[in-house]
N, C-alpha and C positions, 0 to 999 in steps of 0.2 A: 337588259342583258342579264342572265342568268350566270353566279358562280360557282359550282360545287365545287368544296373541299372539304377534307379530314376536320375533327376537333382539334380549335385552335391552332392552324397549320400558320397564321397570318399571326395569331399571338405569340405561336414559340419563337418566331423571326422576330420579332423586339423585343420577347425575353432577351433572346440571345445575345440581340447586342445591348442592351442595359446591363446582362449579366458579363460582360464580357468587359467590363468596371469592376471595379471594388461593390461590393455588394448593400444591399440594401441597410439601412439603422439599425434592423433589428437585428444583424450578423456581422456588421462593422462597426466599431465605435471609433473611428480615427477620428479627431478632433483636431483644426488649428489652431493654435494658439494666439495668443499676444504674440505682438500687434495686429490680428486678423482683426474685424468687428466683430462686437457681440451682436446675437439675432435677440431681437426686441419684438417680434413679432411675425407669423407667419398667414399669411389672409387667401382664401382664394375666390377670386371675385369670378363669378360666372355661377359657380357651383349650384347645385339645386337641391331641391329636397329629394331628389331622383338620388342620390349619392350617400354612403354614412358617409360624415365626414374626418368622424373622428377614424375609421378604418384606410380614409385617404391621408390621414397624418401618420400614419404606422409605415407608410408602407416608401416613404419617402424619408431621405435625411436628414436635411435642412429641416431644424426646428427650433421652437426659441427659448430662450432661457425661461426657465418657470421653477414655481416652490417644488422642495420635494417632498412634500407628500398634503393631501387633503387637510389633512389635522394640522398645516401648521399656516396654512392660509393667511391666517391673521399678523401672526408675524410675520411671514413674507409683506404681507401690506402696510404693516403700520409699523416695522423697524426699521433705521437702516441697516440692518447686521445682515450680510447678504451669504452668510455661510448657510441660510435655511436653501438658498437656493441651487439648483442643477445648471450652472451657465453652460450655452452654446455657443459657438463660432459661425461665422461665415466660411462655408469651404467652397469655393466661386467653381473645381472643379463637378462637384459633388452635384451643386445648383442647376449645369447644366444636362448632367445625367438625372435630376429629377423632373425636369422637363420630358422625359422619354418613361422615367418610372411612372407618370402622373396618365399618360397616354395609353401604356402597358393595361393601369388599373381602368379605365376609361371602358378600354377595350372590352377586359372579361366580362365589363358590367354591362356590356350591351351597346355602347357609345363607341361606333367605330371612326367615326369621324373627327372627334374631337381633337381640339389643336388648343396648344398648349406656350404661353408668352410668362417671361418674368422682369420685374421692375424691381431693382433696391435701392431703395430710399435712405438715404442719410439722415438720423436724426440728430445726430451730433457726431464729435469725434471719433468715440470708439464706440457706437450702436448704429445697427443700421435697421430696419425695416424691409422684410422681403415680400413681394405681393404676386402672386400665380392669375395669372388670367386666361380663364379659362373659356372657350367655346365649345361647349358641349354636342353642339349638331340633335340629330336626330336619332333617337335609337332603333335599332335593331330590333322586330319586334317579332315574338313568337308565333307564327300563322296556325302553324298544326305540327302537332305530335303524335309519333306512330310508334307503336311496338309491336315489333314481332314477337311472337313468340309460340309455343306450343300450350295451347289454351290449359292443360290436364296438370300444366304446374302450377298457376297461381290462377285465383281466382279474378277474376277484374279489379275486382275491389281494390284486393292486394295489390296489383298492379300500380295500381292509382295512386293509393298510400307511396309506394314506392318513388313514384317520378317526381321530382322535384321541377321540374321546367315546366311554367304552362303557359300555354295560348296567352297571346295578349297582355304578356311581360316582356321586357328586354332580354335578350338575348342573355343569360350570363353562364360563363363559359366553366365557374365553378360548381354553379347548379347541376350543369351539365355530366360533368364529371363525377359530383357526389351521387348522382341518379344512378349511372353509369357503375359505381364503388355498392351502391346499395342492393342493385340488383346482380351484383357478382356475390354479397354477401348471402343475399337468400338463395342462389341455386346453391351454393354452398351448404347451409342449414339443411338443406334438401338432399344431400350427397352428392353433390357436382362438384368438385373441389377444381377442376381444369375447365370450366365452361367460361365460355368468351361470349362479354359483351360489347358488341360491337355498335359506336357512335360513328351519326355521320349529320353533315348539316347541308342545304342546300340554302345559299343569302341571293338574294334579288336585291341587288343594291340601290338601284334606283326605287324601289318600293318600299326600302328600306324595311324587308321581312324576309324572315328564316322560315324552310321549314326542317324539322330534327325527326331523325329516323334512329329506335333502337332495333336494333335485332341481337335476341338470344340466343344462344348456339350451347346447350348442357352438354354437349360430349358424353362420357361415358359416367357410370355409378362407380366414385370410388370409396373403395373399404378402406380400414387401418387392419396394416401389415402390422412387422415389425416394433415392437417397443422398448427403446432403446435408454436405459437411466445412464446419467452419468453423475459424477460428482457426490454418489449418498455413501458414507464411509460408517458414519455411527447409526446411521437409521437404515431399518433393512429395506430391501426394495420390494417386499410384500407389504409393507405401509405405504409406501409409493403408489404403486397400483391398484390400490385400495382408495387413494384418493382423488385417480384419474376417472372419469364420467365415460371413458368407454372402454373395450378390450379387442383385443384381436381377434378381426372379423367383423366389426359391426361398422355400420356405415360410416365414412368419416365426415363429420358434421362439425362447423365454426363455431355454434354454440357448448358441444360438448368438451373444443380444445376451450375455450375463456372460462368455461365454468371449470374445468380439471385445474387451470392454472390458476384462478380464484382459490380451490382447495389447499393448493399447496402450498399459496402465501398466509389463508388465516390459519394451516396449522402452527404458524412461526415456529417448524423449524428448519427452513432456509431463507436465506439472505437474500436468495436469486432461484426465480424457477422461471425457468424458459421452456416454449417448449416449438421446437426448430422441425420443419418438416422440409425436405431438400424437394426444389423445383425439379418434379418429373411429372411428364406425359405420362402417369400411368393410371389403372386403375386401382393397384393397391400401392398405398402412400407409409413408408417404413417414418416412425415419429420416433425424435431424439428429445428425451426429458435431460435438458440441462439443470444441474441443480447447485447450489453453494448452501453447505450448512451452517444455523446457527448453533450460536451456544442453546444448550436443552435445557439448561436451569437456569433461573432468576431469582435472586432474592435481596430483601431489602431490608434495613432494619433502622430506623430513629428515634428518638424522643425529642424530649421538650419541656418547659410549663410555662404558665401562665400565673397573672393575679387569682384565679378565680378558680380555675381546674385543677391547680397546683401541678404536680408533675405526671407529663403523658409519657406511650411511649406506642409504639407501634410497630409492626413485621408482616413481612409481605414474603409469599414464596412460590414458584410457580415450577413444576416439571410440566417441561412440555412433551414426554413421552416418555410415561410411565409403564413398566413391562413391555414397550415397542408397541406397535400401532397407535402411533398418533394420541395415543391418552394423554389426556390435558389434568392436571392436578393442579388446581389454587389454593392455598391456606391464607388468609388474613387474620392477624387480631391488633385490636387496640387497647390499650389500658389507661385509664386515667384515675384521676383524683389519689393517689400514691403520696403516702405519707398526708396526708388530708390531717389527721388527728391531730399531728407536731407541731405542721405549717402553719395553721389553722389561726388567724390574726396576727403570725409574726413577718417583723420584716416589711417586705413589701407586698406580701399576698393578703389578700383581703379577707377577713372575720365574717364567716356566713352565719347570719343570724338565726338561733337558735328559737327557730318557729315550730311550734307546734300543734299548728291548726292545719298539717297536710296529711301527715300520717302519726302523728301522735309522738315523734322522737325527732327531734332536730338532729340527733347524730347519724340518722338513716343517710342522710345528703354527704356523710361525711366518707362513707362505704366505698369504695373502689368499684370505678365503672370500667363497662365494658362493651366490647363488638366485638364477635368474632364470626369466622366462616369457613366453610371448605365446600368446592364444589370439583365432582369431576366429573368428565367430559370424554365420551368415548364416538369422535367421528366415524364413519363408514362401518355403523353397529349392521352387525351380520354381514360383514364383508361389502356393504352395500352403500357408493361413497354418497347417496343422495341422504343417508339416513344418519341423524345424530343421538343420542342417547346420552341426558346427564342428571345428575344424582348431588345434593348437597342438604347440609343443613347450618343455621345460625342459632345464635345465644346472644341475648343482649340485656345490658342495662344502662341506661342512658337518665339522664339526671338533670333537670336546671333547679341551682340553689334555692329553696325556700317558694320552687313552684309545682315541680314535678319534681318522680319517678316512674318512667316506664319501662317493665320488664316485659321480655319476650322469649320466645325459642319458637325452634319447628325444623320444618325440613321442604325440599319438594323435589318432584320427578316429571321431569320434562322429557318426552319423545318427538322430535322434528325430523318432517319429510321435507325435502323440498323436490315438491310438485313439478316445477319448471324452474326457469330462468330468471332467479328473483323474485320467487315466488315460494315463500318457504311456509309450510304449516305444520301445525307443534297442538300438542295434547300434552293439557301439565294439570300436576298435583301437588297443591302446596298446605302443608300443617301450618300452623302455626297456633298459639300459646299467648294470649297477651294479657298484661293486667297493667292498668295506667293507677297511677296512688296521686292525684291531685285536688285543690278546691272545686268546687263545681265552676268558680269562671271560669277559670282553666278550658276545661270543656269546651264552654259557651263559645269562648274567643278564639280559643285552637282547633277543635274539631267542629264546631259549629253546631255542637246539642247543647240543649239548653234544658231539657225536659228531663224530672229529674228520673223519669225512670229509665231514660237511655244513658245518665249517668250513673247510675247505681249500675249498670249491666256492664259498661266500660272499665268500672272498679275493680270488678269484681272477673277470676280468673275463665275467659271467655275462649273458644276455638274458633278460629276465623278460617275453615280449611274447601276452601271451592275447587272443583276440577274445571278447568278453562279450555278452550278451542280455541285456535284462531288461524286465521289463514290472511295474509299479506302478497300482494302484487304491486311490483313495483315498474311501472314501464315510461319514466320518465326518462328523460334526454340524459340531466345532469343530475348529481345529488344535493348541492348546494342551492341552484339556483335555475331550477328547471323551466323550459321554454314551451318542449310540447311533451303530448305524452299523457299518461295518467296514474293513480296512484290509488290504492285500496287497503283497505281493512277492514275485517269482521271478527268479533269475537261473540261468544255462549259461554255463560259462564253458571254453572248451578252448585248450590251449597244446600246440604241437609246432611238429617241424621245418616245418610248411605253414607256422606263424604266426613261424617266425625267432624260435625259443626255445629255450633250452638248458635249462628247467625242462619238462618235458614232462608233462601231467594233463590229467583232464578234472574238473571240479567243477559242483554244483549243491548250490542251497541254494533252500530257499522260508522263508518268513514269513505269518504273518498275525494278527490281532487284533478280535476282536469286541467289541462295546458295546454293556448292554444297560439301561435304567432299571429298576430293583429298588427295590421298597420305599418307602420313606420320599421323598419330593421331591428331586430334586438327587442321588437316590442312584447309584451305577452297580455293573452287574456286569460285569467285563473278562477276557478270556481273551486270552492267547498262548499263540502254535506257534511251533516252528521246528526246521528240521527239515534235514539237509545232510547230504552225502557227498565226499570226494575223494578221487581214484583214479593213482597217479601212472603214466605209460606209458611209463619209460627214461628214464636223460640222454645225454646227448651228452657227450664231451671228460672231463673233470675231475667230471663228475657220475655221480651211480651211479641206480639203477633206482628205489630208496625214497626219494630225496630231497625235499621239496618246500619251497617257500620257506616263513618261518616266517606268510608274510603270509596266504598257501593253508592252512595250517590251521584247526584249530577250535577255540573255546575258550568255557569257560562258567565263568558265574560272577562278580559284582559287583552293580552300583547298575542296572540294565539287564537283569539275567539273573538268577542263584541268588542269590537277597540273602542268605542263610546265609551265603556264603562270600567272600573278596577278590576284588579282579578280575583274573578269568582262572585262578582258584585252585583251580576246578573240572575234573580232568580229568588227563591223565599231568603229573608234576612230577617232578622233581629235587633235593635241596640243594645248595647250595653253603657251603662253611663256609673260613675264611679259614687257612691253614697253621701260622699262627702257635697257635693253638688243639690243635693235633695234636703240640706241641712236649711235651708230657710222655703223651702218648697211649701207647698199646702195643701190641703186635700183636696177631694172634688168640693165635701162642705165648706171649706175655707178653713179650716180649720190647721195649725202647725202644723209640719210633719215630724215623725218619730223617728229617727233612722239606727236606730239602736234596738230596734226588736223588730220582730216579722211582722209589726204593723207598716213598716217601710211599704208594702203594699200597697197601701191607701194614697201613698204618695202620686201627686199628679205632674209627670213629668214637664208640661207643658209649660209650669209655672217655676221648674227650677234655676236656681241662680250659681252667678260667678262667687266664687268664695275665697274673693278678696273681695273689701267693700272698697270703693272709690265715693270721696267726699261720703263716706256714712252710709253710703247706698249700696245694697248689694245687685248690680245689674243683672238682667237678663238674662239666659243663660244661649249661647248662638249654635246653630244644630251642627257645627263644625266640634263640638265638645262631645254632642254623641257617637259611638262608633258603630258602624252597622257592621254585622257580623253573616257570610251566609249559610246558611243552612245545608242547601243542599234540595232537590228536586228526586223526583221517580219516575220523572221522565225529561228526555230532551230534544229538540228538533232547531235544526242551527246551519244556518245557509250564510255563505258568504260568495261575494264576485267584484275581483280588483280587474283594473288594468295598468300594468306598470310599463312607464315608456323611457327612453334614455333620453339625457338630456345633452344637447350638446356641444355646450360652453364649458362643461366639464365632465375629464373624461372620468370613469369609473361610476357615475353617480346617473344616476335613477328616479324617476318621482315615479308616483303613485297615486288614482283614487280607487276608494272603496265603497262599500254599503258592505255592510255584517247586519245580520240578524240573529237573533234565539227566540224561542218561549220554552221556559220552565218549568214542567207542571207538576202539581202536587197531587194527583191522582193516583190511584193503584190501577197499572193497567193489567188486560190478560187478551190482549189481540189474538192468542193461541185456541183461549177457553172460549170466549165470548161473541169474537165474531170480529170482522175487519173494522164495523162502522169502530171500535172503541180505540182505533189508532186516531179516531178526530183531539182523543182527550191531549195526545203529543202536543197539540196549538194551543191547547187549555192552560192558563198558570200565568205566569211575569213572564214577560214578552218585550221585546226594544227592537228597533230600527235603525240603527244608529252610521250615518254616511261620515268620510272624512278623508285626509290627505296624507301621504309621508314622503320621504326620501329614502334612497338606500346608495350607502357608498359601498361597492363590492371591496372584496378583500379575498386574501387565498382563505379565509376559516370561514367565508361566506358573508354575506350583504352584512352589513351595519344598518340597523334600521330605524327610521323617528318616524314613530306614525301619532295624528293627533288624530280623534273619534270625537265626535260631536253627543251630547250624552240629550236626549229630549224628554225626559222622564219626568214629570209632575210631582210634588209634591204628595205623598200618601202616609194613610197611618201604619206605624208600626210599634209592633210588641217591644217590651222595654223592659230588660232587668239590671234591677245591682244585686251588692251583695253582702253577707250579716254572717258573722262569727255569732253558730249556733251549735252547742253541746263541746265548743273549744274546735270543732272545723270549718274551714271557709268555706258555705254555700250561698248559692245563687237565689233572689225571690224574684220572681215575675210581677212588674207593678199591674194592676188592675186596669189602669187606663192606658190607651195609646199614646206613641206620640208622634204628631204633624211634620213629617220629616220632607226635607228638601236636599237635591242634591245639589243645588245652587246659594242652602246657605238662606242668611239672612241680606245676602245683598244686593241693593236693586242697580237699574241701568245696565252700563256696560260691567261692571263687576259682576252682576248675574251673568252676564251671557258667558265671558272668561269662563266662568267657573262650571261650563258648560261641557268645556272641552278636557279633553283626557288624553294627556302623553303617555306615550309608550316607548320605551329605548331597550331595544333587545339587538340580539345576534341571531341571523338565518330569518326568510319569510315565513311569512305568518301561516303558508301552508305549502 
């Protein structure tokens, strides 16, 4: 026997009387009290993997007492102090209206038959044990899906993309619906704003299959009428309309009202932008901008000190619409080291020691530092609200005692369009001004040059000024913790003498990420690319032809890239190991080593030692004492693919495997000049494979993540420097010999393997 009905005509009928109760947990918290029992636990024996089940505990009342929250697990377990915990009652009427909610959720999923028993168990006086027993039957299974439609609006494809319900799944009656929600929202997009999509389902219940019929019905083309602001008092309503995506007359399109009301929130200035368009059957749709204003100015002012920086102080100021239209004005500045001279060893602040092997005056540290900024910002430049137009420059001096000084200034001029929907691209131009005053490690360990003629060019007052491109597509689901969907960047980025640079390159880098639902509910399959090259084109003055700033490189490796391995730890590296270490060390001849003049060279790090003697001996020295430092690459190629699945003993939390990969290469490429074969050189260089495991506990600021990365990397030699107070400044010497470096140390067995692995603890996924 055949039954056609409407969507969910058989499900609103036991909505209705389940809702025709106090409503579900998540809209009623009425709680019995003492003397009721506490729930100890909630089970449902039948259930499958056919079902989430943590989505069938949301959806239902009765639930049991549990810690509140992830992080305190431990104490919920191993105190008796039960204030960590959220206790529940037994509400015996509640229990049996979850009986009827449990059949409800059954239902939408496809399980029309399902029948639903409850058992509570006494565990003691005041706990009891509740148990759901369930018989799921057989589901409802999708036969065939039809759509009507007028082929000249969507492509097939689209189409398809579109339908959520397929062949040969359970019937579920929310899929159903959001297909149904999805494909009102594209005739929409299209100017159908009054087009009816019409569901219907025909079930064969002894065959226990459906088949689902849409039809599209677009009705007429409607425009936007009328534009009606209300609520703008201090801001005029030609800034208004300036930051709306359409005008009167042009088609009324769903993406144009979210992006207009998108505008209106990141101008911040109002509190509330609505924008209400009144249900008519018509073709032209009169649109009501609700608005509530904020305040237009912000500013902030504090200080402070410290042992070390002595007294800061800080201000912060912002108009949010300066001369009207939407002009954005920021000012920022910071000051420190204030009164430095006075403070200077007294009290409680600490005596920076008067070195003068960095810049020649131990008093330079004692100067008054600083940050500052202004940028402004002029939205919907040329009247035009997809276009933004902003203009700023900085000054800086920034300081750490007795290691640096680095100054800066500059300015830059960014132009952004946006393209589409998330899809924004900007042409920018930035000066800047830099000169760093430190010892050559410095370098070595901070920006990863080692060589001393990219430190002489660092010292010394350099223009670091590129003009960039870039264009961003963002068409994932969610921003924190995206499901499906995809995600892109590209950027060009060129510097020379046109751009008033004395770094002179051309660079490009792309990006991307896809997301796809695999498997299990909630599950996701995720890939990363990325992929870049830099090409350096001569310097100018003090600079040499390979030089390029350590910022224009490339680097792989961390919480965000090769989880195997540290961050940036992937790719050319260096050690650095400290002089004093080399103090019983010996030549290659065997001979002392010197480490008091630039014969430190000769030193062979391989035989250096600990400097402390134990029993008269000075031991070995273990490769956990050298530090590898990276360089940096001029090209990169970097592929990763997780699958993250939920787990379901608890809720919020998430595992994960992966495999990441990079190689790093040290090539100069010019796949432009040269020809496509010289894109092989991207695989050329340090390279890793590295697979591994994590967790993630979601959260509203997004996942919490622990990922461990397996590191398989060998044993190789690498370049080695310290360092020797020469002419009264601290510079760097490169030893002559390598050294046998391991990332595993000198420890064998299971200690070697341990030391294999690489923890990663961040906030948000890794792509």
């Amino acid at each position: 026997m055949h039954l056609s009905c409407r969507l969910g005509r058989l499900a609103l009928a036991l909505v209705a009387s389940a809702f025709a109760a106090p409503p579900l947990a998540a809209q009623l918290r009425l709680r019995d009290v003492a003397p009721a029992p506490e729930v100890v636990s909630v089970q449902f024996e039948g259930a499958t993997k056919a079902i989430d089940l943590v989505e069938l505990r949301t959806n239902i009342y009765t639930e049991p007492t549990r810690c509140r929250s992830f992080a305190l697990a431990l104490f919920c377990r191993f105190t008796p102090y039960r204030g960590f915990e959220e206790r529940h009652y037994l509400n015996r009427q509640e229990l049996k209206r979850d009986v009827l909610r449990i059949r409800v959720f059954y239902f939408r999923e496809g399980y029309r038959e399902a029948q639903v028993d409850t058992t509570v168990t006494q565990v003691n006086d005041g706990q009891v044990a509740v148990r759901f027993h369930i018989v799921e039957g057989l589901p409802t299974v999708v036969s065939d899906v039809t759509i009507a439609y007028d082929s000249t609006l969507f492509a097939p494809r689209k189409a398809k993309q579109l339908t959520l319900v397929e062949t040969g799944r359970p019937l579920d009656l929310f899929e159903l619906d959001s297909t149904r929600l999805q494909f009102q929202n594209a005739l929409w997009d299209l100017g159908y704003a009054d087009a009816l999509v019409d569901t219907s389902t025909v079930v064969d219940q002894p065959a226990h299959t459906a088949r689902v019929q849409l039809r599209l019905v677009p009705n007429h083309l409607t425009t936007v009428g009328d534009i009606v602001i209300q609520g703008a008092n201090q801001v005029a309503p030609a800034t208004v309309l300036n930051s709306l995506s359409f005008r009167r007359g042009d088609v009324f399109r769903r993406s144009a009202m979210i992006e207009s009301q998108r505008n209106l929130y990141e101008s911040n200035l109002f509190k509330l932008a609505a924008l209400d368009v009144p249900e008519t059957f018509d073709s032209v749709k009169t649109v009501n901008v609700l608005l509530r204003e904020a305040p237009l100015h912000e500013a902030r002012i504090g200080g402070g000190f410290n042992t070390v920086d002595f007294v800061q102080t800080e201000g912060r100021f912002t108009h949010y619409n300066l001369f009207g239209g939407a002009r954005r004005l920021d000012i920022s500045a910071t000051v420190g080291n204030l009164l430095a001279g006075s403070l200077n060893g007294r009290g409680l602040f600490h005596r920076q020691l008067d070195d003068t092997t960095i810049t020649g005056s131990g008093n330079d540290f004692l100067q008054p530092t600083y940050q500052a900024s202004v940028e402004l910002k002029q939205p919907a430049w040329l009247q035009r609200p997809r276009n933004a137009l902003a203009i700023g420059a900085f000054a800086q001096r920034r300081a750490v005692p007795s290691v640096v000084i680095d100054r800066g200034y500059g300015g830059n001029l960014t132009y952004t369009r946006t393209v589409a929907v998330r899809a924004p691209a900007s042409l920018s131009y930035r000066f800047e001004v830099t000169r760093v005053e430190a010892g050559g490690p410095y370098f070595c360990v901070n920006f990863g040059v080692c060589d001393t003629t990219s430190i002489a060019a660092l010292r010394s007052h350099q223009r670091l000024s590129p003009v960039t491109a870039q264009l961003q597509v963002d068409r994932s689901d969610q921003p924190l913790n995206p499901m499906r969907g995809y995600t892109a960047r590209a950027v060009l980025e060129h510097a020379s003498s046109f751009t008033v640079s004395d770094y002179r390159y051309n660079r490009a880098y792309a990006e991307g990420a896809l997301y796809s639902r695999m498997g299990p509910k909630n599950a996701v399959f995720a890939a990363h690319l990325r992929v870049g090259f830099v090409r350096p084109l001569g310097g100018s003055g003090t600079m040499s032809e390979s030089v390029l700033h350590p910022r224009k490189r490339y680097y792989a490796g961390g919480s965000q890239s090769v989880r195997g391995y540290g961050e940036n730890q992937l790719g050319p590296r260096i050690l650095t190991l400290p002089r004093g270490f080399l103090a019983h060390a010996t030549t290659a001849s065997g001979a002392p080593c010197d480490v008091n003049s630039d014969a430190v060279h000769l030193c062979d790090p391989n035989t250096a030692r600990d400097t402390a003697a134990k029993d008269g001996v000075f031991g070995a020295l273990g490769d956990d004492k050298f530090t590898p430092r990276p360089l940096g690459g001029t090209s990169l190629l970097e592929g990763s693919i997780e699958y993250r699945f939920p787990l379901a003993f608890v809720p919020d939390l998430s595992a994960a495997v992966f495999i990441d990969g990079a190689a790093v290469g040290e090539r100069i490429l010019d796949p432009l000049g040269a020809g496509v074969r010289t894109l092989a050189d991207l695989v050329r260089g340090t390279g890793a494979i590295t697979p591994g495991f994590g967790v993630r506990y979601l959260t509203s600021v997004g996942p919490i993540r622990v990922d461990v990365g397996f590191n398989p990397s060998r044993a190789e030699k690498l370049a080695v420097v310290t360092e020797v107070v020469r002419n009264g400044k601290l510079e760097i010497v490169p030893l002559d010999i390598p050294k046998l470096y391991s990332a595993t140390g000198t420890s064998t067995g299971i200690g070697a393997i341990l030391n294999r692995f690489t923890l990663h603890l961040s906030i948000g996924q890794a792509y």
